[in-house]
VMD Tcl script that draws the C-alpha trace (Angstrom):
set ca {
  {0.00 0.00 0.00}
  {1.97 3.48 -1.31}
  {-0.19 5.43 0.99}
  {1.80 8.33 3.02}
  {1.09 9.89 5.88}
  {1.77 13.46 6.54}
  {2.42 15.11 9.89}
  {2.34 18.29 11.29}
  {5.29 20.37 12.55}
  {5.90 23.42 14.36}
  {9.21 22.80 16.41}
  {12.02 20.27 16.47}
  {10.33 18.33 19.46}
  {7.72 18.01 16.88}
  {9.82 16.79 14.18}
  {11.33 14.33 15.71}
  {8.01 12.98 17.06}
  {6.63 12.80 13.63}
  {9.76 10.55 12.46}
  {9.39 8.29 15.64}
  {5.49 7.67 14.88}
  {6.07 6.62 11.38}
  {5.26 10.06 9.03}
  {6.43 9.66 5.78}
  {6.45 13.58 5.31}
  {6.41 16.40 7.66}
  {4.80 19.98 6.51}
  {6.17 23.19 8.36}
  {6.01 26.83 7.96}
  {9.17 29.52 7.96}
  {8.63 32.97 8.58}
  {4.75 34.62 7.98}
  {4.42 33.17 4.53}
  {2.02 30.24 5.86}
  {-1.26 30.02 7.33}
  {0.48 29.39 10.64}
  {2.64 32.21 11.15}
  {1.07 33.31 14.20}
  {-0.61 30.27 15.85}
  {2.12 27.78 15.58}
  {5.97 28.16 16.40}
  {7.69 28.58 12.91}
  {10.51 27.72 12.07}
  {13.32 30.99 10.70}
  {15.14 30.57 7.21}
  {18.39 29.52 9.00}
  {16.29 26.19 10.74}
  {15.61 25.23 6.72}
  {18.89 23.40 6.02}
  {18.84 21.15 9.57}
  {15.11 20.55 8.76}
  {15.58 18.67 5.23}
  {18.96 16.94 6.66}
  {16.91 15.49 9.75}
  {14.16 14.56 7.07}
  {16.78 12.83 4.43}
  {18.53 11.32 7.05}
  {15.33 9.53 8.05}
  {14.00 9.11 4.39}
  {11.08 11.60 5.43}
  {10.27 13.81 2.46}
  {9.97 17.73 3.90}
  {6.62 20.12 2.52}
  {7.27 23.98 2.96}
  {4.00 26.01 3.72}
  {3.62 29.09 1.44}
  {0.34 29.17 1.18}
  {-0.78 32.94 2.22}
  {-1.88 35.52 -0.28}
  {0.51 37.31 -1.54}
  {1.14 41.02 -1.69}
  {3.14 42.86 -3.99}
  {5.78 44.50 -1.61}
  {6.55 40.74 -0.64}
  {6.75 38.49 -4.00}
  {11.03 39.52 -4.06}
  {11.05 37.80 -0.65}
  {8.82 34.48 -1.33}
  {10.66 34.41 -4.20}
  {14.17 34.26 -2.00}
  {12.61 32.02 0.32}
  {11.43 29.55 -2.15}
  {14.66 29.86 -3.57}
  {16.46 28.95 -0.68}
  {13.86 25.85 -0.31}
  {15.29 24.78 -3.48}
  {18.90 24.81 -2.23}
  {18.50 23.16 0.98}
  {16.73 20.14 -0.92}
  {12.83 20.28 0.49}
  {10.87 18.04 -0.97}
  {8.14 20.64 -2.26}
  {6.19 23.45 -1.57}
  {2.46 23.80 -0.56}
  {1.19 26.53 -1.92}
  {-2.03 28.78 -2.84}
  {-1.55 31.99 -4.56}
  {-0.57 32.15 -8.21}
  {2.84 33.92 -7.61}
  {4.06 31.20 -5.04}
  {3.36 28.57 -7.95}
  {4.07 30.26 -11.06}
  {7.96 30.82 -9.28}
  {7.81 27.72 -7.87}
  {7.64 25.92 -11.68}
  {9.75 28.49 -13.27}
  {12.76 27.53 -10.71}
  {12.39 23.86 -11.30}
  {10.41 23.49 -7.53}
  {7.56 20.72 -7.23}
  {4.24 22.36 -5.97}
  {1.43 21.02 -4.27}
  {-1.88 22.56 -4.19}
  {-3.04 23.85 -0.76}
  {-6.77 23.43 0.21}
  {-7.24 27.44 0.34}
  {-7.89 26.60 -3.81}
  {-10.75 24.62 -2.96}
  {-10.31 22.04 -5.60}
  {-13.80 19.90 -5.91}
  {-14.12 18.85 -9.47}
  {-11.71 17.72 -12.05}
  {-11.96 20.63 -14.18}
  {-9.33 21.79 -11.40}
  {-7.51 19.05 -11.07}
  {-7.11 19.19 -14.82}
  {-6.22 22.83 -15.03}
  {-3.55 22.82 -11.85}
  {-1.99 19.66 -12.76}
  {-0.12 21.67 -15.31}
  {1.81 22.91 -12.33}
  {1.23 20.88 -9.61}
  {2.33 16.79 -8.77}
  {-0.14 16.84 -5.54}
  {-3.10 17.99 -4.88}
  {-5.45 18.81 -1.50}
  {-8.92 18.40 -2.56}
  {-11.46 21.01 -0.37}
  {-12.60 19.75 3.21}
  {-16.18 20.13 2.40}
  {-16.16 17.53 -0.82}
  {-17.59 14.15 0.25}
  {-15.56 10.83 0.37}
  {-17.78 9.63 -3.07}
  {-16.74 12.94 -4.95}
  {-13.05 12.72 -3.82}
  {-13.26 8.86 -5.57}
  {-14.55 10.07 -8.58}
  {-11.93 12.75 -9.00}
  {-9.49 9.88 -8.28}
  {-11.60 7.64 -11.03}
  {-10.82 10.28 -13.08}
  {-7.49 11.06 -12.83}
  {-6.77 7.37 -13.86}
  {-8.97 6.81 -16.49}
  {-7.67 10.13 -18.13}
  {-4.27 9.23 -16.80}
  {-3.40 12.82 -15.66}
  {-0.06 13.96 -14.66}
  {1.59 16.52 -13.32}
  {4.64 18.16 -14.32}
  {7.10 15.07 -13.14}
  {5.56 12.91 -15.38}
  {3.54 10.43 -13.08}
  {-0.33 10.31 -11.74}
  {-1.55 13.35 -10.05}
  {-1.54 12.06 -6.18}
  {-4.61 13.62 -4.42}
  {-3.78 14.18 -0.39}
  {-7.00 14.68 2.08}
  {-7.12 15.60 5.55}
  {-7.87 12.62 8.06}
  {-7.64 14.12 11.08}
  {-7.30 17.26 13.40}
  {-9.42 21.44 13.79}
  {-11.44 21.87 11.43}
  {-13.09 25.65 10.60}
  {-16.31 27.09 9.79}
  {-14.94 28.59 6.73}
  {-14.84 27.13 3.19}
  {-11.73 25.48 3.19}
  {-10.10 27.79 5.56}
  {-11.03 31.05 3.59}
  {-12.29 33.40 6.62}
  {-12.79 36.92 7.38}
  {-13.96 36.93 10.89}
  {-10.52 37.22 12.74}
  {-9.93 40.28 10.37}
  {-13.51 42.04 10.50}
  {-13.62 41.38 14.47}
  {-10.06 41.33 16.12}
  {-7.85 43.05 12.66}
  {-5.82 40.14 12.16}
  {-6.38 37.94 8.83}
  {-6.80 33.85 8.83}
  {-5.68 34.13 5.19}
  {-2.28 36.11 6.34}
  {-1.91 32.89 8.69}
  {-3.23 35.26 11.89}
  {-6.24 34.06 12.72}
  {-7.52 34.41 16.34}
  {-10.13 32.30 16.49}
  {-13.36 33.82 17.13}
  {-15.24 31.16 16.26}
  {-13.92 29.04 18.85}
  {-15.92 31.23 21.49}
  {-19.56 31.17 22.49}
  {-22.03 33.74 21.20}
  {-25.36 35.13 22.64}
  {-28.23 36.71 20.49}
  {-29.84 39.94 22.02}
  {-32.86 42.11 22.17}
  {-32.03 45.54 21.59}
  {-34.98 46.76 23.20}
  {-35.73 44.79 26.18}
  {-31.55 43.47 26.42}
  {-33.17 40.20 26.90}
  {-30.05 37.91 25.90}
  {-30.08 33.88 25.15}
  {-27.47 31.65 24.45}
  {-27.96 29.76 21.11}
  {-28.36 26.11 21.68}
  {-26.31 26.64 24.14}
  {-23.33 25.37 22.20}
  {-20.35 26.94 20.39}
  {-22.29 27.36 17.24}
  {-19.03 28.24 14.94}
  {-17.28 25.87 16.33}
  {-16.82 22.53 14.54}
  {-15.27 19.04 16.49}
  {-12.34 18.04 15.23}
  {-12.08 15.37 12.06}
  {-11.45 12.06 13.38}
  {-11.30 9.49 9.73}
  {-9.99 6.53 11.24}
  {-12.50 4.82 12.09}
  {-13.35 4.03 8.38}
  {-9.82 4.82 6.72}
  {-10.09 1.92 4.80}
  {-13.21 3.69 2.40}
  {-10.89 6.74 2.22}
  {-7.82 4.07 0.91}
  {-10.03 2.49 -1.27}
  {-11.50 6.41 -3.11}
  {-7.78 6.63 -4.34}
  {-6.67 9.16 -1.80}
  {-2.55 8.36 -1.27}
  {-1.79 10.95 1.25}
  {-3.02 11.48 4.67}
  {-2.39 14.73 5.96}
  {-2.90 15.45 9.85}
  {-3.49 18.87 11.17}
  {-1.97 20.61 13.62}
  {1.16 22.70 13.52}
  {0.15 24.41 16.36}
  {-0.26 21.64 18.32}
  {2.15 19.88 21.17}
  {4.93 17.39 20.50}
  {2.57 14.66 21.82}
  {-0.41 15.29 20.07}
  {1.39 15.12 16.83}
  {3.35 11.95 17.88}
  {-0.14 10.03 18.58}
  {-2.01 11.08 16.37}
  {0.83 10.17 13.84}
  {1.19 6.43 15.43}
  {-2.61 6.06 15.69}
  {-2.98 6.39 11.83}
  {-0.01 4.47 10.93}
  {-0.98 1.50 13.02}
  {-4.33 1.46 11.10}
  {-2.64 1.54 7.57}
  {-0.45 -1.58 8.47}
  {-3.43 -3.05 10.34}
  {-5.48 -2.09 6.44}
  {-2.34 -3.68 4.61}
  {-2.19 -6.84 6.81}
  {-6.20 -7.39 6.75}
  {-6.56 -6.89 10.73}
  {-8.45 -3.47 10.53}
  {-11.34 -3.83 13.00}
  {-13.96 -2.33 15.22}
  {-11.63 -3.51 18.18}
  {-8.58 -1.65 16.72}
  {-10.80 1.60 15.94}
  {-11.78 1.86 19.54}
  {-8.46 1.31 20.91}
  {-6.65 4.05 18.67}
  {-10.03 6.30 19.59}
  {-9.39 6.01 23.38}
  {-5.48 6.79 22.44}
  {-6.92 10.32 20.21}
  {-8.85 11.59 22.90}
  {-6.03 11.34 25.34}
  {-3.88 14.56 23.46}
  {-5.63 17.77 22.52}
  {-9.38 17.38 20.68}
  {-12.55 19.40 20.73}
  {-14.17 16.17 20.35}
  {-14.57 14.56 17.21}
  {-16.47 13.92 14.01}
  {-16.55 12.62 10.50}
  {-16.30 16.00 8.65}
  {-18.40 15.69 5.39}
  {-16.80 13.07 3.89}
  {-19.62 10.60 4.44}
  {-22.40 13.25 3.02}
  {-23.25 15.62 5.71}
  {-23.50 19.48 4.93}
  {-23.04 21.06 8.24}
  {-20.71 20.93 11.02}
  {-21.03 19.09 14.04}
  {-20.75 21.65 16.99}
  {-18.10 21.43 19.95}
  {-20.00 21.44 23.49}
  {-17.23 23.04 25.40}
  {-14.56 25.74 24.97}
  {-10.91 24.28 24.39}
  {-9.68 21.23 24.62}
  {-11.94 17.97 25.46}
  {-8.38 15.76 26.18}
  {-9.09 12.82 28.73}
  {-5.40 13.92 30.22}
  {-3.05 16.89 30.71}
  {0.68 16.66 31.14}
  {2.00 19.30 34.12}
  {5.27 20.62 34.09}
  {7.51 18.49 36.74}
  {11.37 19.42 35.70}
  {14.09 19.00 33.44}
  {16.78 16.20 32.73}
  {19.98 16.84 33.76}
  {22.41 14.38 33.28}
  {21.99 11.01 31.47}
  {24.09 8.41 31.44}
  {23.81 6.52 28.38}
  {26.23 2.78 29.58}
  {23.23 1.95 32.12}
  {20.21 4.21 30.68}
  {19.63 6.24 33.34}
  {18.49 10.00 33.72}
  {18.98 12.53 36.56}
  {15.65 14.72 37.20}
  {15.78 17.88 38.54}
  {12.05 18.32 40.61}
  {11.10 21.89 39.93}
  {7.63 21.67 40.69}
  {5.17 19.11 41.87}
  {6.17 15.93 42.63}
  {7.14 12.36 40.79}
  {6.11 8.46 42.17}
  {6.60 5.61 41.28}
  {3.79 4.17 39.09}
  {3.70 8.18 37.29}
  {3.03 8.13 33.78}
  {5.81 10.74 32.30}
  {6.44 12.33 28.55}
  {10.05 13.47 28.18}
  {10.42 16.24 25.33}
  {13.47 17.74 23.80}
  {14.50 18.92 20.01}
  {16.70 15.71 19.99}
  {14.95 13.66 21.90}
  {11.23 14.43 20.02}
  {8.62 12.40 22.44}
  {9.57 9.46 25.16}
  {6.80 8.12 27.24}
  {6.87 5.98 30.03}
  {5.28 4.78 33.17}
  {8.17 5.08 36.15}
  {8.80 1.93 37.53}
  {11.52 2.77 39.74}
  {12.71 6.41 41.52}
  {16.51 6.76 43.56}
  {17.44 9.70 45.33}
  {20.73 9.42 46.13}
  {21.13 6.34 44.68}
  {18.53 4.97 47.62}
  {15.14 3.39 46.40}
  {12.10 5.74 47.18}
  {8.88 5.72 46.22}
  {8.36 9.61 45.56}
  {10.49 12.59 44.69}
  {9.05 15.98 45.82}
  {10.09 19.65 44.55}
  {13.86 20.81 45.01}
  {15.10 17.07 44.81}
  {17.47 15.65 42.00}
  {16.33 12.11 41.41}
  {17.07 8.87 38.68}
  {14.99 6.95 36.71}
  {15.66 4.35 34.02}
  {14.95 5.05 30.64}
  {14.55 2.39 27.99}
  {15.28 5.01 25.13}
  {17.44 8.16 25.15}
  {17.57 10.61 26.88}
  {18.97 14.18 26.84}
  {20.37 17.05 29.19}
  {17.49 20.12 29.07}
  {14.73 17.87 27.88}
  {11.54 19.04 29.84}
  {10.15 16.53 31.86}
  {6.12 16.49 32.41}
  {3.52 14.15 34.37}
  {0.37 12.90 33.10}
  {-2.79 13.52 35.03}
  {-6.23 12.23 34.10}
  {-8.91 15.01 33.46}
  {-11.95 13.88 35.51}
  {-15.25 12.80 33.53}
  {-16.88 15.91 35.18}
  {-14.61 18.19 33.80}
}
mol new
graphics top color blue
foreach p $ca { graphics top sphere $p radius 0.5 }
foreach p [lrange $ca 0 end-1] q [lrange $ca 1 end] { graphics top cylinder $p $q radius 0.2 }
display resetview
């Protein structure tokens, strides 16, 4: 099965939890020239060159975000920045606006087309496959119009500009928004900052009341964040997406944590090689649900691939996770002959039987539940704030990775 699965990442820790959970591409922004630039933590142009050598290194092929609109005053510097793409060796560039691609083929660069284009018919596909190798098909099409495009595509045998099959690429999972594929004016016409400039604030994650003008009588509609969609959750029927012709999963969230992007990465990549080894089931689905809900979600839903034409509404502001990490300490020491790291206690408290996420820009994401705490090279069974303490690792380790305990968010929460 050539299906690839395509992570999000907004900072080293990130990266390198994407490689550990199986991504076969990453996607990342540099600078304000992506529809990130304020939400997530981009990357500058002098992180570029480590990026694609951590990528080739791992055989991980590296996507490039330039998928604002573009303004005159700042074509000269997309035009150095795609440039400089080119010479570090990233694998392509995601992009929207017609002077990001037209550069993009006139330099030699492969271009995929961003979802802000809102392709839904082949007439599109058609017409951008002149420029384009891959192709993001518009989050409101349904899973039987995405496998006709795909039909299409190989009964017409359209190609892009490297010669082979236009590949389309859907999102599977992650925030979904109330605009047309992500094409919003609320943050600007509220708050003055743009979505499409990659500053969106949000304000259709909040909760809105309808007034009376003349009596001030105020109610809250349906009592739910009406503009708010729950997030896409595909995996429980991946396979039908697989078997429309989609071959690349992409998973949102650049501005999300190093652990959210390292299970949700795992999660789908243990149901592709349960689809390509026949042992996809119900079972499976509920397992690698229970694992989803356990990093950052505002619930989920299907989207409209399977035919619906309105969101499904999040209940709650923020995050509906089942647990939170808290900030314990930091490593500092690890000695690699025996596999054992020194914790400095800053805050709170460790015991044993803690479930712990170590995070560094080396180290990406190391979980574990502690099965054994020394201070002072005594056995204990907790270490409290101020103390420097060792626990064994069964991966590595480094000095100034952050150290964090997992606590269960209560049902009533």
């Amino acid at each position: 099965m050539n299906v690839e699965i395509m992570s999000p990442v907004g900072s080293y820790e990130s990266l390198m939890a994407a490689i550990q959970a199986g991504a076969g591409s990453v996607y990342f922004g540099v600078g304000n020239m992506n529809m990130r630039s304020r939400s997530a933590a981009n990357f500058s142009n002098e992180d570029l060159q480590q990026i694609t050598n951590i990528c080739k290194e791992h055989q991980v092929r590296s996507y490039l975000t330039v998928n604002t609109i573009i303004y005159n005053d700042e074509i000269e510097e997309v035009q150095a920045l795609i440039d400089l793409a080119k010479q570090c060796g990233v694998s392509a560039i995601i992009a929207s606006d017609w002077a990001v691609i037209s550069y993009c083929r006139k330099v030699g660069m492969e271009v995929h087309i961003s979802t802000q284009c809102n392709i839904t018919n082949i007439e599109a596909v058609r017409f951008y496959a002149q420029f384009a190798d891959v192709m993001v098909l518009a989050r409101e099409v349904s899973l039987a119009q995405a496998a006709n495009i795909c039909q299409c595509i190989r009964k017409e045998n359209i190609c892009g500009p490297n010669g082979q099959l236009i590949q389309i690429e859907m999102f599977v999972h992650g925030a979904l928004c109330m605009a047309v594929s992500g094409k919003c004016y609320l943050s600007l016409d509220n708050l003055g900052h743009s979505a499409n400039r990659g500053a969106c604030l949000q304000p259709c994650r909040r909760k809105y009341i309808v007034k009376d003008e003349e009596t001030d009588l105020q109610l809250a509609v349906d009592g739910k964040y009406i503009m708010s969609p729950k997030d896409l959750c595909t995996i429980g029927f991946l396979d039908k997406i697989i078997k429309a012709g989609v071959s690349i999963l992409k998973i949102e969230g650049r501005g999300r944590s190093a652990e959210y992007v390292k299970m949700t990465t795992s999660c789908y990549h243990e149901a592709l090689k349960a689809l390509e080894s026949g042992n996809f089931s119900q079972d499976k689905v509920t397992h690698w649900m229970e694992k989803l809900r356990s990093v950052y979600n505002r619930d989920f839903w299907d989207g409209y691939y399977l035919g619906r034409t309105m969101g499904e509404w999040t209940e709650r502001y923020g995050s509906q996770a089942t647990r939170i990490k808290t900030h314990i300490g930091k490593i500092t020491n690890y000695y690699a002959n025996i596999g054992v790291a020194e914790i400095h206690i800053e805050t709170g408290d460790l015991s044993v039987g803690d479930e712990i996420l170590i995070s560094g820009p080396t180290t990406g994401v190391y979980e574990a539940t502690i099965e054994e705490i020394r201070v002072d090279l005594k056995p204990t069974g907790r270490a409290e704030k101020g103390t420097y303490c060792s626990i064994a690792t069964k991966e590595l380790v480094r000095r100034g990775d952050k150290v964090y305990k997992w606590v269960s968010v209560p049902d009533e929460f």
